[in-house]
C-alpha positions in Angstrom: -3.6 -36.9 -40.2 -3.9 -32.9 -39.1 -2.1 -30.5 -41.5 0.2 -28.0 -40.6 -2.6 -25.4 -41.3 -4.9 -26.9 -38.8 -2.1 -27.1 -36.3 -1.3 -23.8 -36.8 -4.8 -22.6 -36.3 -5.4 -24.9 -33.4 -2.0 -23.2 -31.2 -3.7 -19.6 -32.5 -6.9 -20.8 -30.7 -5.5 -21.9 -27.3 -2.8 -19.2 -27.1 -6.2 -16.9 -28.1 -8.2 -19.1 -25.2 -5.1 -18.2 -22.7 -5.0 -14.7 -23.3 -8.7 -14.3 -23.0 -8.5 -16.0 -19.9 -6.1 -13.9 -18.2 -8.2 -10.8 -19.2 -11.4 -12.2 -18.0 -9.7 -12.9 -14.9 -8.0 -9.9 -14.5 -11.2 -8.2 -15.2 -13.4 -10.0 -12.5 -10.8 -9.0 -9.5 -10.9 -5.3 -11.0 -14.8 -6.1 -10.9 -15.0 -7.7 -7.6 -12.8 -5.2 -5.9 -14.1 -1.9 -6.8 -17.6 -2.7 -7.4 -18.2 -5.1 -4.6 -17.9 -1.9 -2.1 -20.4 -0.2 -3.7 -23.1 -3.1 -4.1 -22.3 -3.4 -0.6 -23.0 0.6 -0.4 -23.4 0.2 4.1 -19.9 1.5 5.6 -18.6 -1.6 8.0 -18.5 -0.6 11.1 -15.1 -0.9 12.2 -15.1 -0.6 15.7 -17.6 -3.3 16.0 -16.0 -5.8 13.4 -12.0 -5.1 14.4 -11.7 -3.3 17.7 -11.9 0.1 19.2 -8.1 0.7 18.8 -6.0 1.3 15.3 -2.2 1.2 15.0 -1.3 3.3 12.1 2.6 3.5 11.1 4.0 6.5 9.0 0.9 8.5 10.7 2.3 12.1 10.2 2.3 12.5 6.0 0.3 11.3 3.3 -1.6 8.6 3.0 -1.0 7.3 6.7 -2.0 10.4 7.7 -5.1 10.8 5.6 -5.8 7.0 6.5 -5.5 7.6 10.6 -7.9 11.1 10.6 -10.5 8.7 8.5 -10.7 6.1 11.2 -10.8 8.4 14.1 -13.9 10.4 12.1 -15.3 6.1 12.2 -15.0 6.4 16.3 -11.4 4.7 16.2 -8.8 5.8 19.2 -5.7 5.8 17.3 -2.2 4.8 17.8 0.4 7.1 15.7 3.7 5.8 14.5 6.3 7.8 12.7 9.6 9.3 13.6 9.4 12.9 13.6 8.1 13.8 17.6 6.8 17.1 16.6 4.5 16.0 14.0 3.2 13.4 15.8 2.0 15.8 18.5 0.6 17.9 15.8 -1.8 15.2 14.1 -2.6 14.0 17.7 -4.2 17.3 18.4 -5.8 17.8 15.0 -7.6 14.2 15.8 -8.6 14.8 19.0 -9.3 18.4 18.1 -11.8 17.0 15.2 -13.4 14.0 16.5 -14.0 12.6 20.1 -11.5 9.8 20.5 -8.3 9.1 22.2 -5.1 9.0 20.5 -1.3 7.6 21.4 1.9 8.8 19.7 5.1 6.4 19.6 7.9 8.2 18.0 10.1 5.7 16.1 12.4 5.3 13.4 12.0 2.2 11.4 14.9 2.6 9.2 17.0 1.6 12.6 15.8 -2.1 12.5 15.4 -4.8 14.6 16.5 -2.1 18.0 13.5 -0.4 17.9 10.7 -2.9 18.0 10.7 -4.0 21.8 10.2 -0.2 22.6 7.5 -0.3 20.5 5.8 -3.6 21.8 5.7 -2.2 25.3 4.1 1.1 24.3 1.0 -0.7 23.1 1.2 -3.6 24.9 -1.6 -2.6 27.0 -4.1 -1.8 23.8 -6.6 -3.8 22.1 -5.0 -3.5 18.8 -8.0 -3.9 16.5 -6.9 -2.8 13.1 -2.7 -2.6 12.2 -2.0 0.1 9.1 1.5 -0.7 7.5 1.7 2.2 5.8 5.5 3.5 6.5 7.2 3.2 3.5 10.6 4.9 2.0 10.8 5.6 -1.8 13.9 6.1 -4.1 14.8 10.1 -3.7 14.3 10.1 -7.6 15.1 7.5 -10.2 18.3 5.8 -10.2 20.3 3.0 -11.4 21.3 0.6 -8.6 25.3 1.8 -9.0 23.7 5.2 -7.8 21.5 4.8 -4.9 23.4 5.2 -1.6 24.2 2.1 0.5 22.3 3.7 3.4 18.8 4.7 1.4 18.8 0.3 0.3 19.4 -0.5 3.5 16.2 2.3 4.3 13.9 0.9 2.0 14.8 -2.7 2.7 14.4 -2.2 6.9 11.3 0.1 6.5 9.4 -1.5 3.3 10.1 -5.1 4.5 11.2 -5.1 8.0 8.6 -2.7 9.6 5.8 -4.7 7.6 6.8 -7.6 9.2 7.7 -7.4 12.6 4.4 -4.9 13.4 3.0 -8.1 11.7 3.9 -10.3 13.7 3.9 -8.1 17.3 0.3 -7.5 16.7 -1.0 -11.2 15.2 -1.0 -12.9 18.7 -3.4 -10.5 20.1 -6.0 -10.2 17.8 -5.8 -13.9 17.2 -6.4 -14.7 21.0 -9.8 -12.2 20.3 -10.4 -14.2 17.2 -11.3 -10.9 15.3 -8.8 -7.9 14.0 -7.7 -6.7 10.9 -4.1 -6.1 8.9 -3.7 -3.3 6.0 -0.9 -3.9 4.1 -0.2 -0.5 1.8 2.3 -1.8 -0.8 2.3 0.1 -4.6 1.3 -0.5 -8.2 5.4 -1.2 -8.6 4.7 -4.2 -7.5 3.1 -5.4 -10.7 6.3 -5.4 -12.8 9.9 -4.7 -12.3 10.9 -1.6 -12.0 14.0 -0.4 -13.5 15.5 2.9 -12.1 13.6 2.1 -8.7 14.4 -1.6 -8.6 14.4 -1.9 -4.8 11.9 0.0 -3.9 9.4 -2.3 -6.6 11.0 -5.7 -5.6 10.3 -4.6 -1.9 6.6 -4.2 -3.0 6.2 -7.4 -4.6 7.3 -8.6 -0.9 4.3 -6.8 1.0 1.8 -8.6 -1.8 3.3 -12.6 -1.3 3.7 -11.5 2.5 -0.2 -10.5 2.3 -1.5 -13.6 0.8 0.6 -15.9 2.5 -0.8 -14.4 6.3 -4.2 -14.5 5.0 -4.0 -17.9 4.3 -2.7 -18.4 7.8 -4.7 -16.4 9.7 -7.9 -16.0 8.1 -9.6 -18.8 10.1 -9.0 -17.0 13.4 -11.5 -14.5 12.2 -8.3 -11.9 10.8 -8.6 -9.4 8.1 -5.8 -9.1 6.1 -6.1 -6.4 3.2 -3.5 -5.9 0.2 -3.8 -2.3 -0.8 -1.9 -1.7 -3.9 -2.2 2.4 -4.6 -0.8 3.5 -7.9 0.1 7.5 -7.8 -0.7 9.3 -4.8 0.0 13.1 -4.3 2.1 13.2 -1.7 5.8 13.8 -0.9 7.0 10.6 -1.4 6.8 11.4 -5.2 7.8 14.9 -4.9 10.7 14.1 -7.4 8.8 14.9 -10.4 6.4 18.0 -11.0 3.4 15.6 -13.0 2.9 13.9 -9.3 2.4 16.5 -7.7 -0.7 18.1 -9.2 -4.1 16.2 -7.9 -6.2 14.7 -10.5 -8.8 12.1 -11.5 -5.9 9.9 -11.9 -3.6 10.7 -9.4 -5.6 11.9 -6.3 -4.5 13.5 -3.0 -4.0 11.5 0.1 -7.6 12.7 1.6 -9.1 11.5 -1.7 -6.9 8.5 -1.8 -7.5 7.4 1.8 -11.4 8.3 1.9 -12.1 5.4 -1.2 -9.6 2.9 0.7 -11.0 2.7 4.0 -14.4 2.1 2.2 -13.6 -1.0 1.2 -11.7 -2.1 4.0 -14.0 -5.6 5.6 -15.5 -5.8 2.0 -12.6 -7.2 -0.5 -9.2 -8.4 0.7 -6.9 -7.0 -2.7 -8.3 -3.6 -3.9 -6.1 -0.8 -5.8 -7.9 1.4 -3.1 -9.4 3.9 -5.6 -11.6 3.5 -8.3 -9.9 5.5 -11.1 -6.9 3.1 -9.6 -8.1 -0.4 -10.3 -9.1 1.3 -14.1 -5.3 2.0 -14.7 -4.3 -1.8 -13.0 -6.7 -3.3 -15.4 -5.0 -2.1 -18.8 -1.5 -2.5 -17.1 -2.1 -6.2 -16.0 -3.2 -7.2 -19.2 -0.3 -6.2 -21.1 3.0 -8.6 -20.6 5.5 -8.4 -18.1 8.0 -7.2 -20.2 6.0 -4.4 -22.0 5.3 -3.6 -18.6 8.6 -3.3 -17.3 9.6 -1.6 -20.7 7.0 1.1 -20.4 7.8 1.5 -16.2 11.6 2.1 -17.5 10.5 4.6 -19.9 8.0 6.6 -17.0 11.0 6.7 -14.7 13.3 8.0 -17.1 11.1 11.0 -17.8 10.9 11.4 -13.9 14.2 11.3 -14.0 15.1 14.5 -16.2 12.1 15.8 -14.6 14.2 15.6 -11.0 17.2 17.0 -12.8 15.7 19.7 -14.8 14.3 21.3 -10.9 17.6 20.6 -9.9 19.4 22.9 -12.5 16.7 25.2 -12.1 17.4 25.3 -8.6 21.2 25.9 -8.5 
């Protein structure tokens, strides 16, 4: 007959056995996607593996940006996506100012749906698509509660976060299948990993890009296609310009050069990858907390860049 004692200590071992093994397991895909790139230390060549034509969408800011200029430096032509006409012209001839390719500029608006996608298909449809960026993304203006966020910035962040992912997804699919080689970059967010209060769209749209990830490698990864989850924690870019502690570079929060130099590096090496080293550090110690401390400690952050958004707007008026 087992005492209470021993069946006490025997739930303390497995619920011990449990935790350790979601820490060891969380630590080997930390492990295996930031060190794997480096124990593989040759840069992939990307034109060779993929195709000699990249689509990147949200091309004229931050990290899409940053991403397109470091696969044109790899000998990529580029395609350039985003909405503003003028800066699209602008990074075209910075690219083919800096490095000897060929470039194509589609101005589009995402947030407009399912209108603007046939434009789109027949602006490429005579390129070799090898590699498709889905960086476009929209992010809360600041902080809110639900009640607060304008019905038109959901309705954004759903067609843009979601929508674009998808249908450039599925445009581009077909043609690299056919090829049997190509390669999709999903660029969701570290919001993913909990709920978010006080950007609760904007996270829940993130946790879409990672099942819609895994699900298309599955699907696709026997006709020889790539499909890479890159889940960035804070970037400095615009898209964060709501508080003043994200917009200072650091070790922790680097700039979209930094950001997008250590992500294409590991791009044909590891599938799901933070993107940045001093990244996959920070989604170690987050993942192993629970989901609720997690979401406790995400509602906490955002409160702070909150007042920090209000504070510069009192300042301002």
């Amino acid at each position: 007959m087992v005492a209470l004692g021993d069946t006490t200590a025997l739930a303390a071992a497995g619920l011990l056995c449990w935790l350790l093994r979601d820490t060891l397991r969380c630590l080997l895909t930390v492990a295996h996607a930031h060190l794997l790139p480096f124990l593989r230390p040759a840069p992939v060549d990307l034109a060779a593996r993929f195709g000699c034509w990249a689509v990147v969408t949200g091309a004229t800011d931050g990290i899409g940006k940053a991403y397109a200029l470091e696969l044109a430096k790899r000998g990529l032509n580029v395609v350039l996506i985003s909405r503003s006409a003028d800066k699209l012209l602008q990074t075209a001839e910075e690219i083919e100012s800096k490095f000897q390719v060929k470039t194509r500029t589609i101005s589009a608006d995402f947030s407009k749906g399912q209108q603007i996608f046939n434009e789109i298909e027949k602006q490429i449809s005579d390129i070799p698509v090898g590699i498709l960026v889905n960086n476009v993304g929209r992010q809360y203006s600041y902080p809110m509660y639900l009640g607060e966020v304008p019905e038109q910035e959901l309705w954004d962040i759903l067609n843009i976060n979601i929508g674009a992912t998808t249908m450039m997804t599925r445009m581009l699919l077909p043609q690299m299948q056919r090829r049997r080689k190509g390669a999709v970059v999903n660029v969701s967010s570290g919001s993913e990993l909990q709920p978010l209060p006080f950007m609760t769209v904007y996270a829940a749209s993130k946790v879409f890009v990672k099942s819609f990830s895994e699900a298309i490698r599955f699907e696709y990864e026997r006709h020889g296609i790539t499909v890479q989850h890159l889940s960035p924690l804070f970037v400095n870019t615009k898209m964060n310009a709501f508080s003043h502690r994200l917009q200072k570079s650091s070790l922790f929060v680097p700039d979209a050069t930094t950001y997008a130099y250590n992500a294409i590096e590991t791009l044909g090496k590891v599938n799901y990858t933070t993107g940045y080293w001093a990244h996959g550090l920070q989604y170690f110690f987050t993942v192993v907390a629970p989901v609720w401390i997690r979401t406790y400690l995400g509602g906490i952050m955002n409160m702070i860049f909150r007042e920090d958004y209000f504070t510069a707007m009192r300042k301002k008026s």
